[in-house]
N, C-alpha and C positions, 0 to 999 in steps of 0.2 A: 660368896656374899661380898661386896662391895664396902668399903667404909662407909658410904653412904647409908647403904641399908643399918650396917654397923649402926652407924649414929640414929638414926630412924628410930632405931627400936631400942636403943640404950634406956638403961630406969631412969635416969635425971640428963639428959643430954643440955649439953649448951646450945646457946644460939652463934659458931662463931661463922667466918667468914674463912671460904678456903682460894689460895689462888693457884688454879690449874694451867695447863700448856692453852696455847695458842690464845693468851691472851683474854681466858673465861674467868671469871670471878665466879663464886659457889657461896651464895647465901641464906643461910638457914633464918627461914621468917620466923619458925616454932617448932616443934618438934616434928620430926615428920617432913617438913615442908622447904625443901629448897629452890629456889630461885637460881640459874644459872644466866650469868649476864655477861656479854661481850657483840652481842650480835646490834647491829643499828637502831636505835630508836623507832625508823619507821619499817622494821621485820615485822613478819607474822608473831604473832603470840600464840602460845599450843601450852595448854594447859592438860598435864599426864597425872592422872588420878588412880591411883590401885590399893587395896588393902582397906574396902569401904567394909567390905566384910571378910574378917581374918580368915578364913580356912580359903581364900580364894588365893590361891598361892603362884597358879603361873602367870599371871600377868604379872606381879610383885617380882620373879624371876627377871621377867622380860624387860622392864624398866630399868631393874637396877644393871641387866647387861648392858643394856643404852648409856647407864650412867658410869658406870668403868670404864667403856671406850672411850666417853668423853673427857672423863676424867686423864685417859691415860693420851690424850691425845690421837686417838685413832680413828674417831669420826668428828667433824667440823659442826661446828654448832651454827645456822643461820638465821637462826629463829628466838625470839624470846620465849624463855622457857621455864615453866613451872612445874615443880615434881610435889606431888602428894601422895605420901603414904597415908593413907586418911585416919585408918583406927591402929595404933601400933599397940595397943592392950591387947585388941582380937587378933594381933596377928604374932604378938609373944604367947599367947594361949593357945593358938590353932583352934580359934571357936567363930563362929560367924560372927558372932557379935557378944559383948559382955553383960548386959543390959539390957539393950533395946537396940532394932536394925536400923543403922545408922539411914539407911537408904530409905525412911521414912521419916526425918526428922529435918528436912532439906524443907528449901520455900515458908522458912518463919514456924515448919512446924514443932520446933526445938521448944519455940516457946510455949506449950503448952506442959513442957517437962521440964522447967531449969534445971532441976535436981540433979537428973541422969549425968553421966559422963556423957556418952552419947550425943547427945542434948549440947551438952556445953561444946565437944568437940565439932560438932555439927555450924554451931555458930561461928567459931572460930576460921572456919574451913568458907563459909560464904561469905566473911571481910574479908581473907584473902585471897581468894576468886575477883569477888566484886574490886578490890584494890589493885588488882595485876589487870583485869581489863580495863581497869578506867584510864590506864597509861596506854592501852594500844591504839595504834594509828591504821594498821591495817587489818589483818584476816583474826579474827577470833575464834579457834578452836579449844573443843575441851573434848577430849575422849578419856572417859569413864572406863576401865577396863575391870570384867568380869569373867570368872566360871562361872557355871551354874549347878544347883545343886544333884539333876540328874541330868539322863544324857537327850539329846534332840534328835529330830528326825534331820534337823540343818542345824549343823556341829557348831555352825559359827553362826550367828546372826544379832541384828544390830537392833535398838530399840529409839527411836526419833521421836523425843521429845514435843508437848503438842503445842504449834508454834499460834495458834491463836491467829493472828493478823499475816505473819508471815509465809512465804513460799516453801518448798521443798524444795534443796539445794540438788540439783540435777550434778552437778560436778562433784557435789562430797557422798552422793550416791556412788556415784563414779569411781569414788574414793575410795569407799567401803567396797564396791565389788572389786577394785584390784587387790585388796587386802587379805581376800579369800573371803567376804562374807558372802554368805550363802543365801538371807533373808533379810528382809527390815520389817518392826514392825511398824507403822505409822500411829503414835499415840492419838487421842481421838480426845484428851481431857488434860486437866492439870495433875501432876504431880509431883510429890514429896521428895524427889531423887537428887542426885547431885545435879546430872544433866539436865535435869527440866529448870534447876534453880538456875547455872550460868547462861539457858536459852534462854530464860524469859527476862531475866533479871541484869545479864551482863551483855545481851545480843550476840551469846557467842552463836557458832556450829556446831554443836552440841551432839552428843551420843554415847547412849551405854552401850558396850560391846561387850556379848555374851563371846567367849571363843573358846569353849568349851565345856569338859566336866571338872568338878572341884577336888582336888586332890594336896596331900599334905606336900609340903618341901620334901625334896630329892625322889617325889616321884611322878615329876613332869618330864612328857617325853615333849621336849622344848622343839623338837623336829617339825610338830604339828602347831606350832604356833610363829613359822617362818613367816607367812604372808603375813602378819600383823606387824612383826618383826620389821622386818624389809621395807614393808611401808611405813613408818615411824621413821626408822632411820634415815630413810631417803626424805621425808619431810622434812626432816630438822637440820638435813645437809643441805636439799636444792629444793626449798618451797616451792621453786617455778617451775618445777620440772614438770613435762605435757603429762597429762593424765590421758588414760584413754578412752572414748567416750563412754556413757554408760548403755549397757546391752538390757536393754529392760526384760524382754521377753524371758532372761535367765536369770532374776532377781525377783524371785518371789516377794511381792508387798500383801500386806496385812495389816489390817486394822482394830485395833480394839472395841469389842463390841462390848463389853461389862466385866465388872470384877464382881468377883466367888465372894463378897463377905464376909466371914469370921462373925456372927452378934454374938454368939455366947457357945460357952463347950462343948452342947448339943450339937455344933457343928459335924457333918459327916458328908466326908468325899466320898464319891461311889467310883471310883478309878483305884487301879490297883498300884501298891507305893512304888512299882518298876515303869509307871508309864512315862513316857517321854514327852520330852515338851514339844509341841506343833502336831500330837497324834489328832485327828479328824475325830470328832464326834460324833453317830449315830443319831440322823432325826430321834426325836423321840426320847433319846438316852435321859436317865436323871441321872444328872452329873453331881448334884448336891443336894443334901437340905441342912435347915437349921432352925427347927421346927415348927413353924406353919410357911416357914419362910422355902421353897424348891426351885433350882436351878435345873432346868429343862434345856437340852440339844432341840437346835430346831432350822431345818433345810438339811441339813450332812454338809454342811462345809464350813462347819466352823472346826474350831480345833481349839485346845487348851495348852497353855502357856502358865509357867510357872505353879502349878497345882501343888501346894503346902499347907497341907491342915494343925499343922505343929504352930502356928504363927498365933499370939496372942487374940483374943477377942477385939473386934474392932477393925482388925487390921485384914488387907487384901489376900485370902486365901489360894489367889489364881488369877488368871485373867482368859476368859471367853474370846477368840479374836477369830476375824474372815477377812477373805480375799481383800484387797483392795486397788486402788489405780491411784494416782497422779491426779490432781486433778489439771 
């Protein structure tokens, strides 16, 4: 663990300012949240967000390795750069979330809760988004880094934000399949998430990335999470560096077709708690109900994504998704 991390998650941390090798300044906007500055005015901007839900612990790993090298002078920084540990409550507790899933409370939906922490850290977390891209001149990225709660049929895959007016970035496809992602899925609606809030609201490149299963500290095998690795760090060394084109035909897209709602307790998943997320659906299948309310398989080519019946009333229990293209 890094001083960074250190401070991240200390009970009353300061805001101070650190000066590191080669010339980087290290400043903490809030708890959680540092700012690394030395790279040109008009550098990309890359916005690293992990620890949106605490038990998600190797991406929190993989950052804070990013931020020891830099700190220790080992890798060169080119880029303007922003580190968020997002919930450091859930991530001193080893819980997903303390309250409420912070991954729900994104896109103004805080304010429906001031109360929560959650809530308030939510807020906090999209002025300092929205105030780090309003200073970029060029590429705005934000990669959201996740586990997931079980395991996939594609170990790694990416979830794209749904851009309304906007195109799909064929080169940050490009991006994500060098990284080792295995799938994307293409959002089809708005959402409450970190990455739907910096796409729509800050024009970044936005994307949550699932890169694997959730597991506590000291028991990631950090080997399996190289590609993400190697590509971050070669981002924030030589943002120019050629990417290779994207290979469509071995990057499976998907699209969301509906989400599983939650209205009330009656709630009941008809999958069993080991299945995996992208397993195909069965015409036919009843995948849910919640009582006059039935979630029905229908064609055999959809698949289910995230399927969590624990999740409070109200809120998205799964997401329904099928094939999709480019348009």
């Amino acid at each position: 663990m890094s001083r960074f991390l250190q401070h991240a998650l200390a009970a009353n941390p300061t805001h101070p300012s650190w000066n590191l090798p080669n010339g980087l300044c290290a400043r903490w906007l809030a708890p959680g949240c540092v700012q690394l500055d030395g790279a040109p005015d008009d550098a990309d901007s890359v916005l690293l967000s992990c620890g949106v839900h605490g038990n998600e612990t190797a991406p929190i790993e993989v950052v804070d390795g990013i931020l020891y090298d830099l700190a220790a002078g080992r890798l060169a920084l080119n880029c303007r750069l922003l580190v968020i540990f997002a919930n450091p409550q859930a991530i001193r507790d080893g819980a997903r979330y303390s309250q409420y899933d912070m991954n729900r409370l994104f896109n103004g939906a805080h304010r429906a809760q001031p109360e929560l922490a959650e809530s308030q850290r939510a807020a906090q977390l999209e002025t300092l988004a929205a105030g780090f891209f309003h200073a970029a001149r060029k590429r705005r990225l934000h990669y959201d880094l996740h586990t997931a709660i079980r395991g996939s049929v594609f170990e790694k895959f990416a979830i794209y934000p749904y851009l309304h007016e906007r195109s799909h970035s064929r080169e940050q496809l490009a991006w994500l399949q060098q990284c080792g992602i295995e799938a994307v899925l293409l959002h089809s609606q708005p959402a409450n998430t970190f990455s739907y809030f910096t796409s729509r609201h800050c024009a970044a490149d936005a994307f949550t990335l699932e890169l694997g299963k959730a597991r506590p500290f000291g028991q990631n095998d950090l080997a399996r999470f190289a590609g993400i690795d190697q590509a971050l760090r070669k981002l924030l060394s030589t943002p120019d560096a050629a990417i290779a084109p994207l290979d469509a035909p071995s990057l499976p897209l998907f699209r969301a077709k509906y989400d599983l709602v939650k209205h009330s307790e009656s709630f009941c998943l008809h999958l069993a708690d080991s299945v995996e997320n992208f397993t195909e659906l069965p015409d036919g299948m009843l995948i849910a109900d919640d009582g006059d309310t039935r979630y029905v398989a229908a064609g055999g080519a959809e698949r289910i994504l995230f399927p969590n019946p624990k999740v409070k009333p109200g809120l998205r229990a799964g997401i329904v998704v099928e094939p999709a293209t480019l348009d």
